[in-house]
PDB file of N, H, CA, C and O in Angstrom:
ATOM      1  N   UNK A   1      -8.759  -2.726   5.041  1.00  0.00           N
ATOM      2  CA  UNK A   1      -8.327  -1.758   6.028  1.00  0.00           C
ATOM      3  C   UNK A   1      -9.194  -0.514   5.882  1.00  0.00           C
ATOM      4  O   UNK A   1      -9.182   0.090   4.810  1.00  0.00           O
ATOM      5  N   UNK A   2      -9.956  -0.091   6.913  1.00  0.00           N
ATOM      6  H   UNK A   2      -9.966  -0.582   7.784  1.00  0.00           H
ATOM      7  CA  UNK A   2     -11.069   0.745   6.834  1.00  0.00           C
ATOM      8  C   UNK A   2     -11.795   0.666   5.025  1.00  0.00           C
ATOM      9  O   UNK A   2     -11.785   1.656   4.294  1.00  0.00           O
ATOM     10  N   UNK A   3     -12.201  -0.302   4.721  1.00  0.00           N
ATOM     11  H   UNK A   3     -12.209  -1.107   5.315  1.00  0.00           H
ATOM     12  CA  UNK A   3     -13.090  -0.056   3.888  1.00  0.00           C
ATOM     13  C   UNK A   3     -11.994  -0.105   2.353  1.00  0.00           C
ATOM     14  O   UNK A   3     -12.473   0.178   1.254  1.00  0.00           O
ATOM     15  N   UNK A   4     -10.816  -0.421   2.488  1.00  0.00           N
ATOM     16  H   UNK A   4     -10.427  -0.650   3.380  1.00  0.00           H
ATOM     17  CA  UNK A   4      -9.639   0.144   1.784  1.00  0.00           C
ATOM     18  C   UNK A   4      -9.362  -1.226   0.947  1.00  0.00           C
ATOM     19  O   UNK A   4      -8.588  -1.953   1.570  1.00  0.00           O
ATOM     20  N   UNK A   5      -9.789  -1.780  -0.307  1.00  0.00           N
ATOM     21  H   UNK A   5     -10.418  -1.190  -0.813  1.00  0.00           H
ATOM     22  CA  UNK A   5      -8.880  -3.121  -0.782  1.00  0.00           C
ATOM     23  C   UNK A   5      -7.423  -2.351  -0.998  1.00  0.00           C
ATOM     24  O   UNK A   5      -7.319  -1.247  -1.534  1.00  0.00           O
ATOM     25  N   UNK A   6      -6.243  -3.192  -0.445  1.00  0.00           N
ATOM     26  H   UNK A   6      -6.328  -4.089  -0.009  1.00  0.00           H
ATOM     27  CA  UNK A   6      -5.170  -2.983  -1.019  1.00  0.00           C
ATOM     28  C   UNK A   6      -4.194  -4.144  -1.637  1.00  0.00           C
ATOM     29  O   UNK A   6      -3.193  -4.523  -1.028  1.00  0.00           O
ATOM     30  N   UNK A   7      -4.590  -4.672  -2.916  1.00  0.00           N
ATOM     31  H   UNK A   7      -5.402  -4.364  -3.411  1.00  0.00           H
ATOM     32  CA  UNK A   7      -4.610  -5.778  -3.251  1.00  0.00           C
ATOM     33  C   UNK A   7      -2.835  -6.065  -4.024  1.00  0.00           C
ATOM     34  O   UNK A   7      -2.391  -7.185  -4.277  1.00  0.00           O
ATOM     35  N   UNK A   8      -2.207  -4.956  -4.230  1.00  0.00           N
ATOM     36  H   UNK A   8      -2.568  -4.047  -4.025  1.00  0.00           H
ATOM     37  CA  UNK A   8      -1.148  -5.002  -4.986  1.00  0.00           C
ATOM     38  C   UNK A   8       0.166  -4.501  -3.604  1.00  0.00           C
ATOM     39  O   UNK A   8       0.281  -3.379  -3.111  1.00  0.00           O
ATOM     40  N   UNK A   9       0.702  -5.305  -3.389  1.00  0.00           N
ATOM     41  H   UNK A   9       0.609  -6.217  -3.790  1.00  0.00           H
ATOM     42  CA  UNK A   9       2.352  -4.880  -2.622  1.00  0.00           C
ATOM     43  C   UNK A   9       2.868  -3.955  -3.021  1.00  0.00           C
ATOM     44  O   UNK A   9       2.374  -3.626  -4.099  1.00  0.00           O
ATOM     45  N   UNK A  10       3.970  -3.062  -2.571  1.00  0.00           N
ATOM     46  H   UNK A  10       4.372  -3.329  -1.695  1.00  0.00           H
ATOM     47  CA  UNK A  10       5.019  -2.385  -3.435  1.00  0.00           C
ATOM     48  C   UNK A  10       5.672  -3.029  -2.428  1.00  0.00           C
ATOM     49  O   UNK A  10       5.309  -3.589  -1.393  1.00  0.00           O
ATOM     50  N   UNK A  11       6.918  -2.785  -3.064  1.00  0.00           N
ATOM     51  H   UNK A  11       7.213  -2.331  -3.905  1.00  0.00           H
ATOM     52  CA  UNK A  11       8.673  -3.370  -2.617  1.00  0.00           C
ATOM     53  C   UNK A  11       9.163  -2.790  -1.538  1.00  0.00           C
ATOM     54  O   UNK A  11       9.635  -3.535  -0.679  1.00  0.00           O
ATOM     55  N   UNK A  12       9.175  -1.331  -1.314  1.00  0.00           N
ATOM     56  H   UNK A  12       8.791  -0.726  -2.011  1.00  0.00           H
ATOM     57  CA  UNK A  12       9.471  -0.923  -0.306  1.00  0.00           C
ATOM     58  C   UNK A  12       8.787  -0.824   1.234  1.00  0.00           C
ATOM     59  O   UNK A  12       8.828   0.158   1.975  1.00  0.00           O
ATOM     60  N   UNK A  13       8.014  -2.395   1.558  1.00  0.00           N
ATOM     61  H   UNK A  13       7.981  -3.193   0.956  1.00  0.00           H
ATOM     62  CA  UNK A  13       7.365  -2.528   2.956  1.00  0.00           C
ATOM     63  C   UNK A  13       9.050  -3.052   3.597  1.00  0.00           C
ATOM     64  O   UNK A  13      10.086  -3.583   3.198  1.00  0.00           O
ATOM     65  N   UNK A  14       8.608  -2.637   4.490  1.00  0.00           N
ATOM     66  H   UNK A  14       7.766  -2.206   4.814  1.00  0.00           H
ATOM     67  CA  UNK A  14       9.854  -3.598   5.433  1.00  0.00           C
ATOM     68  C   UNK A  14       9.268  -4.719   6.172  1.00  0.00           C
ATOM     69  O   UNK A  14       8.110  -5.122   6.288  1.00  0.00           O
ATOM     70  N   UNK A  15      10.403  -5.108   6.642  1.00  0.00           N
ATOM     71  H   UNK A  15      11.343  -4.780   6.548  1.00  0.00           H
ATOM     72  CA  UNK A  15       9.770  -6.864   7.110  1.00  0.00           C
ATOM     73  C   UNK A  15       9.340  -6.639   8.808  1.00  0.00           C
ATOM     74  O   UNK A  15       9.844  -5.764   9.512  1.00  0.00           O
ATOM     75  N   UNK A  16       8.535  -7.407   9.171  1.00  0.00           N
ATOM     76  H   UNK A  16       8.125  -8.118   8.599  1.00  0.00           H
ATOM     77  CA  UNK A  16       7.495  -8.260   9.676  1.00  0.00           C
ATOM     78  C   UNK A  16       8.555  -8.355  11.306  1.00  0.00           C
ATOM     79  O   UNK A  16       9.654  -8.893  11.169  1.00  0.00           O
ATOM     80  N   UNK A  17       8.237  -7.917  12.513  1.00  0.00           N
ATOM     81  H   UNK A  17       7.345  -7.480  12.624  1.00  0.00           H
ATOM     82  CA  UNK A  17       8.953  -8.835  12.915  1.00  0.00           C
ATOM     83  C   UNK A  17       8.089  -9.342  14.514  1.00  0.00           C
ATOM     84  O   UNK A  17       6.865  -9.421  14.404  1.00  0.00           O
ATOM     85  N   UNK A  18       8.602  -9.623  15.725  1.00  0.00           N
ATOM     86  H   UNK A  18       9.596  -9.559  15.815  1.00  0.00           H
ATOM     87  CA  UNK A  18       7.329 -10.004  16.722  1.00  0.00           C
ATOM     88  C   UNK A  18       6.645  -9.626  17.463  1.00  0.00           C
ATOM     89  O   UNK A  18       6.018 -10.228  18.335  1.00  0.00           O
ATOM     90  N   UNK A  19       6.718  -7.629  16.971  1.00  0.00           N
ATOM     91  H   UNK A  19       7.228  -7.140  16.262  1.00  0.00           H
ATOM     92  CA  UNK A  19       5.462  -6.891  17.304  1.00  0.00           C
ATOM     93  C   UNK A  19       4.391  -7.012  16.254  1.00  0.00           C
ATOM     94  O   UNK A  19       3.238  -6.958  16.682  1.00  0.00           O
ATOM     95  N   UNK A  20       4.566  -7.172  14.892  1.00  0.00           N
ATOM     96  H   UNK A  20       5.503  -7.216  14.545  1.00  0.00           H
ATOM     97  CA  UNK A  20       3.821  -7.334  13.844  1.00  0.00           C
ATOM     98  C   UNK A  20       4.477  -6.912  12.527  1.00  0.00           C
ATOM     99  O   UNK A  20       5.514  -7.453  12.145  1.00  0.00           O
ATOM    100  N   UNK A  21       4.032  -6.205  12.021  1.00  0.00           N
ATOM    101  H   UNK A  21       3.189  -5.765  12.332  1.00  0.00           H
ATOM    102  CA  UNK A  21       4.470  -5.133  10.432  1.00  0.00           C
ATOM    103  C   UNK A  21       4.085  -3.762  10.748  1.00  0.00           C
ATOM    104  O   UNK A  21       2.979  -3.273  10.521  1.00  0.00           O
ATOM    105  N   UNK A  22       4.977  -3.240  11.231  1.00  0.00           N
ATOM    106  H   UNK A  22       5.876  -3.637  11.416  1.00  0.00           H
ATOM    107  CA  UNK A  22       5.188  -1.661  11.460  1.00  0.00           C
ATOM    108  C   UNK A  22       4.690  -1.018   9.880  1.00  0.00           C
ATOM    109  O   UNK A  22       3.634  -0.391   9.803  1.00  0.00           O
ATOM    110  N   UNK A  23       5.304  -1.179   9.020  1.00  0.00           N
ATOM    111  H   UNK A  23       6.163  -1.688   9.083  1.00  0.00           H
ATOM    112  CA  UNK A  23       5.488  -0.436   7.755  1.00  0.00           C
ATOM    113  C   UNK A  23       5.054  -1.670   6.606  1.00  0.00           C
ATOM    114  O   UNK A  23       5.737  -2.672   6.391  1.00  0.00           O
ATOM    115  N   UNK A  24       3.757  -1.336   5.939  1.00  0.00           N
ATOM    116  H   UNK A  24       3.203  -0.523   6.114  1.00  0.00           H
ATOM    117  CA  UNK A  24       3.561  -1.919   4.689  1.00  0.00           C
ATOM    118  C   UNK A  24       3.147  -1.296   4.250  1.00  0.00           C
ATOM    119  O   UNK A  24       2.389  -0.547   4.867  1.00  0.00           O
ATOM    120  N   UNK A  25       3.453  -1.064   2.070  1.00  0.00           N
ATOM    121  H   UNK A  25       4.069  -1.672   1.568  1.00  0.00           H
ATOM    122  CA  UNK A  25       2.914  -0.429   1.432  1.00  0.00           C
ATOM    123  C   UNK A  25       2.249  -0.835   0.554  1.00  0.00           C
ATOM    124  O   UNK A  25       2.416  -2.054   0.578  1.00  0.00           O
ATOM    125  N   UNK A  26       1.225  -0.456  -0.650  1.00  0.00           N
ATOM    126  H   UNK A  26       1.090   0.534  -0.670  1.00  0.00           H
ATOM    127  CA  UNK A  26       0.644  -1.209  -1.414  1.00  0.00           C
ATOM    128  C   UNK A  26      -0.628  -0.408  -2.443  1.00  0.00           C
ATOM    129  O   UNK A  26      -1.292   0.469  -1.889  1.00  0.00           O
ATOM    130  N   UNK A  27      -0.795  -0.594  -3.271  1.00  0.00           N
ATOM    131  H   UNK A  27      -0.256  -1.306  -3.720  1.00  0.00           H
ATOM    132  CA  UNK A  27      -1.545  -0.092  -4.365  1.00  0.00           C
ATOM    133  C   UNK A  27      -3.053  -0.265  -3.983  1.00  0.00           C
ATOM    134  O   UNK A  27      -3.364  -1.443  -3.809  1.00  0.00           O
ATOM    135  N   UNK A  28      -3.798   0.412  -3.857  1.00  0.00           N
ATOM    136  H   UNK A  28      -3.546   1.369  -3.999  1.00  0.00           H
ATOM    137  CA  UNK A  28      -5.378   0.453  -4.294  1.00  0.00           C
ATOM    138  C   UNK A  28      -5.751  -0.113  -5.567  1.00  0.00           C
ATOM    139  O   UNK A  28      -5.018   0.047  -6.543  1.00  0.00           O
ATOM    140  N   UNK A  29      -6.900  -0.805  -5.644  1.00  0.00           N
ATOM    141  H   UNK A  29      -7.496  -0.935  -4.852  1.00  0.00           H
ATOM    142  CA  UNK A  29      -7.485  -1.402  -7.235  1.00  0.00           C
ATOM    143  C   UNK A  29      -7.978  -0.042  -8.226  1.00  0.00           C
ATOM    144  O   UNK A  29      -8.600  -0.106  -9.286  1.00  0.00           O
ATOM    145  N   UNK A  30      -7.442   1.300  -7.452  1.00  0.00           N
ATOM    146  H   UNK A  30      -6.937   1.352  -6.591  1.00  0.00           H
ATOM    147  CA  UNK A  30      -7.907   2.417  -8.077  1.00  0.00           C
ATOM    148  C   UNK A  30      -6.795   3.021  -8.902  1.00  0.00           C
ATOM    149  O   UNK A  30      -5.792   3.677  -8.618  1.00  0.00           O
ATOM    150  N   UNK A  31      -7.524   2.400 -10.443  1.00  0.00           N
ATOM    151  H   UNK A  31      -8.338   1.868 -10.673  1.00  0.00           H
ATOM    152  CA  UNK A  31      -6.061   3.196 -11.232  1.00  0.00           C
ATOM    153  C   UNK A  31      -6.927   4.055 -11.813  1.00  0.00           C
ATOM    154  O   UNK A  31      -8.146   3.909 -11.899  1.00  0.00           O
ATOM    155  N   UNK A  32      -5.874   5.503 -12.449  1.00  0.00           N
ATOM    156  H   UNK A  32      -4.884   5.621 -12.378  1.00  0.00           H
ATOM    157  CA  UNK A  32      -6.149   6.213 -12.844  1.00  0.00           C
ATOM    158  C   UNK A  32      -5.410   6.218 -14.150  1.00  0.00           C
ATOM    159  O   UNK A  32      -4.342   6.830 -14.129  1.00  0.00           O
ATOM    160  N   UNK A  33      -5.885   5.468 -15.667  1.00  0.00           N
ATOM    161  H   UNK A  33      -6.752   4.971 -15.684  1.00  0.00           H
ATOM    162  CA  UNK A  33      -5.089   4.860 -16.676  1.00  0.00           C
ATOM    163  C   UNK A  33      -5.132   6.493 -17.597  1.00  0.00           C
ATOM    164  O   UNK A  33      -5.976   7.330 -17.275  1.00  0.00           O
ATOM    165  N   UNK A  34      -4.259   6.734 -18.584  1.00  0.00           N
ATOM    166  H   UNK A  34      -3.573   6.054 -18.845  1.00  0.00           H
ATOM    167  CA  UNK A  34      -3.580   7.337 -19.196  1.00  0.00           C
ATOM    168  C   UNK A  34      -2.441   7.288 -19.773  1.00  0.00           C
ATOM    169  O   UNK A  34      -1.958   6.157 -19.714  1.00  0.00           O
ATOM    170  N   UNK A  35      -1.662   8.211 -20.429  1.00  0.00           N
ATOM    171  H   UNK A  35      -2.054   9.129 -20.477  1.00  0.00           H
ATOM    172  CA  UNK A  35      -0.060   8.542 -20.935  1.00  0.00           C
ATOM    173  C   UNK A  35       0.754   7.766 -19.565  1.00  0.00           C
ATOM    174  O   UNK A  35       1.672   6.965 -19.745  1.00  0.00           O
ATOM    175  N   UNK A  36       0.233   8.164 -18.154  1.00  0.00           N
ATOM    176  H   UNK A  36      -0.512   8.815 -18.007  1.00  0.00           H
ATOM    177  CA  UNK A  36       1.417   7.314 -17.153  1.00  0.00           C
ATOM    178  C   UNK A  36      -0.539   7.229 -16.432  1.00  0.00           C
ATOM    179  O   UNK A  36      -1.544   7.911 -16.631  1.00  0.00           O
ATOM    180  N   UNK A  37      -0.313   6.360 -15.825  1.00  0.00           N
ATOM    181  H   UNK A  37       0.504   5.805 -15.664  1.00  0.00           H
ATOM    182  CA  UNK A  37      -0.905   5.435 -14.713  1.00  0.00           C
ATOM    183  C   UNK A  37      -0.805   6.664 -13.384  1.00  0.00           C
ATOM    184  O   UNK A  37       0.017   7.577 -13.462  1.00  0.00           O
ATOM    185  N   UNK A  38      -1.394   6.579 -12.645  1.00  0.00           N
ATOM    186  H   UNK A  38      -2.062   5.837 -12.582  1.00  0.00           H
ATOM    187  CA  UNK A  38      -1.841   7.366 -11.408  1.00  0.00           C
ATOM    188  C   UNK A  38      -2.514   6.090 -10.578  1.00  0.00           C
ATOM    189  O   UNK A  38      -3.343   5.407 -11.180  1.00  0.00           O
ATOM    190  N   UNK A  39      -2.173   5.759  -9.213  1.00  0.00           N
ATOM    191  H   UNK A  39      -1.500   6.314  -8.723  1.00  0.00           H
ATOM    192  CA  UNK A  39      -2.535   4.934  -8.239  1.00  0.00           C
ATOM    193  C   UNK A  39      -2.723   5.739  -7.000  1.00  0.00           C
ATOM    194  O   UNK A  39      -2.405   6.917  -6.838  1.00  0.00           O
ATOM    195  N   UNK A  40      -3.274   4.949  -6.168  1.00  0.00           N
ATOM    196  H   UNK A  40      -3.533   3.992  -6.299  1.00  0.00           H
ATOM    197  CA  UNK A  40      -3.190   5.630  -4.883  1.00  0.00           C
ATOM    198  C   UNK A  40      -2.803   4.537  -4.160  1.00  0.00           C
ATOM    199  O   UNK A  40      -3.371   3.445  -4.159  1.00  0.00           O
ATOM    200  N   UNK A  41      -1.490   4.959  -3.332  1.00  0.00           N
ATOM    201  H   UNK A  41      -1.029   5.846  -3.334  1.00  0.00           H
ATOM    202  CA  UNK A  41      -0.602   3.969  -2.603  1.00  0.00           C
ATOM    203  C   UNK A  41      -0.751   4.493  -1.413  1.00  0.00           C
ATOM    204  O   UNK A  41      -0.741   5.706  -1.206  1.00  0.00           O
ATOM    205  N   UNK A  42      -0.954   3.303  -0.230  1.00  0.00           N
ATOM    206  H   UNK A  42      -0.963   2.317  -0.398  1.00  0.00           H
ATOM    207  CA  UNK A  42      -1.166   3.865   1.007  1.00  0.00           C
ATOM    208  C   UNK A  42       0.090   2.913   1.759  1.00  0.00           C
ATOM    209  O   UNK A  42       0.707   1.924   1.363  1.00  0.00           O
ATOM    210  N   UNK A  43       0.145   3.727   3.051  1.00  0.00           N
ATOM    211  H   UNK A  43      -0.356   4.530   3.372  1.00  0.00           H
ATOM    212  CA  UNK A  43       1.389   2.727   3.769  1.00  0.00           C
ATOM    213  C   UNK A  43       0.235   2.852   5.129  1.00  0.00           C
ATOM    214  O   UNK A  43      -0.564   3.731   5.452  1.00  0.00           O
ATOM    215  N   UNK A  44       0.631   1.390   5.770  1.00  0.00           N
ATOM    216  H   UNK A  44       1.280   0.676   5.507  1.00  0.00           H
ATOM    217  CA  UNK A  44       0.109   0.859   6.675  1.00  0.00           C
ATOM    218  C   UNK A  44       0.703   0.274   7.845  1.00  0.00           C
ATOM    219  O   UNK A  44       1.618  -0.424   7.406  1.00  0.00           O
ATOM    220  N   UNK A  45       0.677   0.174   9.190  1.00  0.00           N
ATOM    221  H   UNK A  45      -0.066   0.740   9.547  1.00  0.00           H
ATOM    222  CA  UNK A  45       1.147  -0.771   9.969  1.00  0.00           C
ATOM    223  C   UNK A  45       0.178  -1.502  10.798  1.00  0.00           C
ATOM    224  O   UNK A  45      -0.903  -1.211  11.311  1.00  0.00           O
ATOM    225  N   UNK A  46       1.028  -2.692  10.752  1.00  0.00           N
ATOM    226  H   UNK A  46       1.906  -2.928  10.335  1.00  0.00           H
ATOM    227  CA  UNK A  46      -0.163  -3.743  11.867  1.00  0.00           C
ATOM    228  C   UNK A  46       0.321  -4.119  12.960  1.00  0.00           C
ATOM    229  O   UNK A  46       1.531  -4.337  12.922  1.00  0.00           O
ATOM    230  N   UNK A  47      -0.323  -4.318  14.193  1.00  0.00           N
ATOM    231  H   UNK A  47      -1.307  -4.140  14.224  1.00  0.00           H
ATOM    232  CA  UNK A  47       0.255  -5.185  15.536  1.00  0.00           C
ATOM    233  C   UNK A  47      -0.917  -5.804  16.280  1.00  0.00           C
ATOM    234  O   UNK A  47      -2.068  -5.958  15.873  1.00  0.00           O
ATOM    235  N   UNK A  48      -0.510  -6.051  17.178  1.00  0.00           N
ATOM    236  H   UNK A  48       0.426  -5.926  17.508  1.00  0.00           H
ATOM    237  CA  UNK A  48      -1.799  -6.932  18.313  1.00  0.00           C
ATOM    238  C   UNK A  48      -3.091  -6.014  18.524  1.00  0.00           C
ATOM    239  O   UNK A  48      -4.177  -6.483  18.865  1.00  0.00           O
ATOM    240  N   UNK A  49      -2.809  -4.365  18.234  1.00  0.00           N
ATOM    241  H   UNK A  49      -1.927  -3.984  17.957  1.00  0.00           H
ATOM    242  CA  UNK A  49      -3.909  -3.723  17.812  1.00  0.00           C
ATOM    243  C   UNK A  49      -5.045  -3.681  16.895  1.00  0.00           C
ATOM    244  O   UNK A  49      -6.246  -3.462  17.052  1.00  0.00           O
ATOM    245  N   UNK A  50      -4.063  -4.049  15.557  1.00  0.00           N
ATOM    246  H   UNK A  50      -3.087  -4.227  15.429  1.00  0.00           H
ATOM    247  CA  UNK A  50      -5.044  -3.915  14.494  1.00  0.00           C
ATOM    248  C   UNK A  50      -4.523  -3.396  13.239  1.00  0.00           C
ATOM    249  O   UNK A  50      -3.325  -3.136  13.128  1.00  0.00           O
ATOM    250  N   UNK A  51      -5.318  -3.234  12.323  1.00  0.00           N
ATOM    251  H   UNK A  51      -6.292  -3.445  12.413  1.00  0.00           H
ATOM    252  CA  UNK A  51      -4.372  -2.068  11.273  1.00  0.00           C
ATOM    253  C   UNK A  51      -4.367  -0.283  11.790  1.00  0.00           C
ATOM    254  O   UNK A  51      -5.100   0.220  12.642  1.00  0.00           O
ATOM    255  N   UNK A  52      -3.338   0.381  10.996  1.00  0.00           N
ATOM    256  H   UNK A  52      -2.743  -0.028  10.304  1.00  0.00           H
ATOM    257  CA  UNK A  52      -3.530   1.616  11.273  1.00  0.00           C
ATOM    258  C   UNK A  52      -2.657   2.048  10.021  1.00  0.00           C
ATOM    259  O   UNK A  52      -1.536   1.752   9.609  1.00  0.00           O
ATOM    260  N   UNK A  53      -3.847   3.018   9.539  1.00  0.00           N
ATOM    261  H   UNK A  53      -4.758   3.259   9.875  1.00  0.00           H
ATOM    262  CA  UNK A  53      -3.533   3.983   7.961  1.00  0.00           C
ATOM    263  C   UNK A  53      -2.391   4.845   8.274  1.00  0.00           C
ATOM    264  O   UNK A  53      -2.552   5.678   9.166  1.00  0.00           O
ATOM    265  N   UNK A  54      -1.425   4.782   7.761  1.00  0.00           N
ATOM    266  H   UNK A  54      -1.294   4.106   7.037  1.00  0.00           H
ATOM    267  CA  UNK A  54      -0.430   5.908   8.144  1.00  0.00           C
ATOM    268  C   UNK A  54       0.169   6.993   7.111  1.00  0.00           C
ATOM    269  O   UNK A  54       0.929   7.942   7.303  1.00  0.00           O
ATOM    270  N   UNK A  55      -0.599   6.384   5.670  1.00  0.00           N
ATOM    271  H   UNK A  55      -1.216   5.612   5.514  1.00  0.00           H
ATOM    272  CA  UNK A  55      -0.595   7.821   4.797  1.00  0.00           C
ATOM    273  C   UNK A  55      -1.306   7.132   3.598  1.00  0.00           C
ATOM    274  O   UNK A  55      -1.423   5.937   3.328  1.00  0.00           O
ATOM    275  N   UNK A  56      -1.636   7.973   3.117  1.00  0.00           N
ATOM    276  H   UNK A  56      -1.541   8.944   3.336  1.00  0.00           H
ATOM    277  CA  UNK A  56      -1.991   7.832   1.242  1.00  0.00           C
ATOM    278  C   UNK A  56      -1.897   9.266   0.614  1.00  0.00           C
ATOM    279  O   UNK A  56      -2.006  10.422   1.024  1.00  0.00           O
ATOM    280  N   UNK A  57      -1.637   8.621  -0.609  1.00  0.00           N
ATOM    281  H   UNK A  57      -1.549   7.682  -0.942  1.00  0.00           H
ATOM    282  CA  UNK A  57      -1.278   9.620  -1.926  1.00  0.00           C
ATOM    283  C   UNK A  57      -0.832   8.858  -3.275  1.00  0.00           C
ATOM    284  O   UNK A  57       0.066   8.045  -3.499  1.00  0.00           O
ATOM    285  N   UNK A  58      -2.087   9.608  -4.296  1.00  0.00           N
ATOM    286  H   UNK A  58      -2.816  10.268  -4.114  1.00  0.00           H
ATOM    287  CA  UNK A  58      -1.291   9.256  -5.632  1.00  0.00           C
ATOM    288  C   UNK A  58       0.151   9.312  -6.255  1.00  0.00           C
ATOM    289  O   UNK A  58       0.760  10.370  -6.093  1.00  0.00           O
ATOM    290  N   UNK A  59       0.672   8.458  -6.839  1.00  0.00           N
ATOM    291  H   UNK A  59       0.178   7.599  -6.970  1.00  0.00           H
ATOM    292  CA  UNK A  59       1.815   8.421  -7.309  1.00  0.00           C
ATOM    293  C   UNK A  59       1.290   7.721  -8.297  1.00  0.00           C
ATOM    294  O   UNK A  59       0.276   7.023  -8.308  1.00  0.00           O
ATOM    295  N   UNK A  60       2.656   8.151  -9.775  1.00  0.00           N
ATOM    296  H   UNK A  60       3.479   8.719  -9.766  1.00  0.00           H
ATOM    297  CA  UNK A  60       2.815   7.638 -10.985  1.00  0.00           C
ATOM    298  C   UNK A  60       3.048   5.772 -10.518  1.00  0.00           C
ATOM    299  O   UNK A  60       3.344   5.375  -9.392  1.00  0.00           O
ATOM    300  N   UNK A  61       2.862   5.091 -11.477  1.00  0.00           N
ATOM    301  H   UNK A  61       2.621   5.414 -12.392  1.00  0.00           H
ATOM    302  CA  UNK A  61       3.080   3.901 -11.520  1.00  0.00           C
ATOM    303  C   UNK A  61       4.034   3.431 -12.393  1.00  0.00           C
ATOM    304  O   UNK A  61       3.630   3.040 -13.488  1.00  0.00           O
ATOM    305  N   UNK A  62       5.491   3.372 -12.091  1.00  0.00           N
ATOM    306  H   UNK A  62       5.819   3.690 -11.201  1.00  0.00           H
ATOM    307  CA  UNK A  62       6.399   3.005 -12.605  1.00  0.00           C
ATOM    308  C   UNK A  62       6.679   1.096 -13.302  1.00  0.00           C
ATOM    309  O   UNK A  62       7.412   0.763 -14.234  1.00  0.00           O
ATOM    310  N   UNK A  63       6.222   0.630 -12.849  1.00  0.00           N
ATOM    311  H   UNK A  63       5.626   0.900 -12.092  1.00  0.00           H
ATOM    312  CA  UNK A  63       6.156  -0.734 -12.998  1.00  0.00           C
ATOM    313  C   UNK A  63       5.511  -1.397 -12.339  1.00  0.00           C
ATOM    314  O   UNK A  63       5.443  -1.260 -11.118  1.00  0.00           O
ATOM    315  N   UNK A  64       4.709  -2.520 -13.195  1.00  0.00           N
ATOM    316  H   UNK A  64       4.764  -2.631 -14.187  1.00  0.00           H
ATOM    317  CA  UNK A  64       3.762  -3.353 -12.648  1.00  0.00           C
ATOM    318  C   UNK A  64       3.928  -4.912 -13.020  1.00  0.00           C
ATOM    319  O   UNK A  64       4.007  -5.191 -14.217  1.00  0.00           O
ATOM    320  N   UNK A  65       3.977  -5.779 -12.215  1.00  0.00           N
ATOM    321  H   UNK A  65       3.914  -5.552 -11.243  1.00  0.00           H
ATOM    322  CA  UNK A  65       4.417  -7.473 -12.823  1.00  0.00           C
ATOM    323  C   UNK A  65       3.711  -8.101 -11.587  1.00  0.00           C
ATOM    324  O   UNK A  65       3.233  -7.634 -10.553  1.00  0.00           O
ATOM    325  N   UNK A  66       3.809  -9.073 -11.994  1.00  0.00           N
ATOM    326  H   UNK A  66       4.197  -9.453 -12.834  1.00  0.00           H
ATOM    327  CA  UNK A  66       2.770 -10.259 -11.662  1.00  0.00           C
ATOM    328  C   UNK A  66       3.213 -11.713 -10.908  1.00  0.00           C
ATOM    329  O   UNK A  66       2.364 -12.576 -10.685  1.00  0.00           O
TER     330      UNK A  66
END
């Protein structure tokens, strides 16, 4: 998404429905490691348009699993 890997989900996307995915969120491969973790999480929506960036900002990284 513009140039953007966003390879990790977070939990709070909402679901999908038959305009597309209004709201998805998800981690950048850009960590910022230390005492706490720093990511940059962006939220996104998709439809018959395309993608469209609808925010980013670092946040702590509370939990990570696989």
């Amino acid at each position: 998404m513009g140039g953007v890997d966003v390879p990790y989900d977070c939990s709070d996307s909402k679901e999908c429905n038959d305009n597309g995915c209004p709201y998805m969120t998800g981690l950048t491969d850009k960590f910022q490691r230390g005492k706490v973790w720093i990511a940059d999480k962006v939220a996104y929506g998709s439809s018959d348009k395309g993608l469209k960036l609808l925010s980013r900002k670092h946040v702590a990284v509370a939990a990570v699993w696989k």
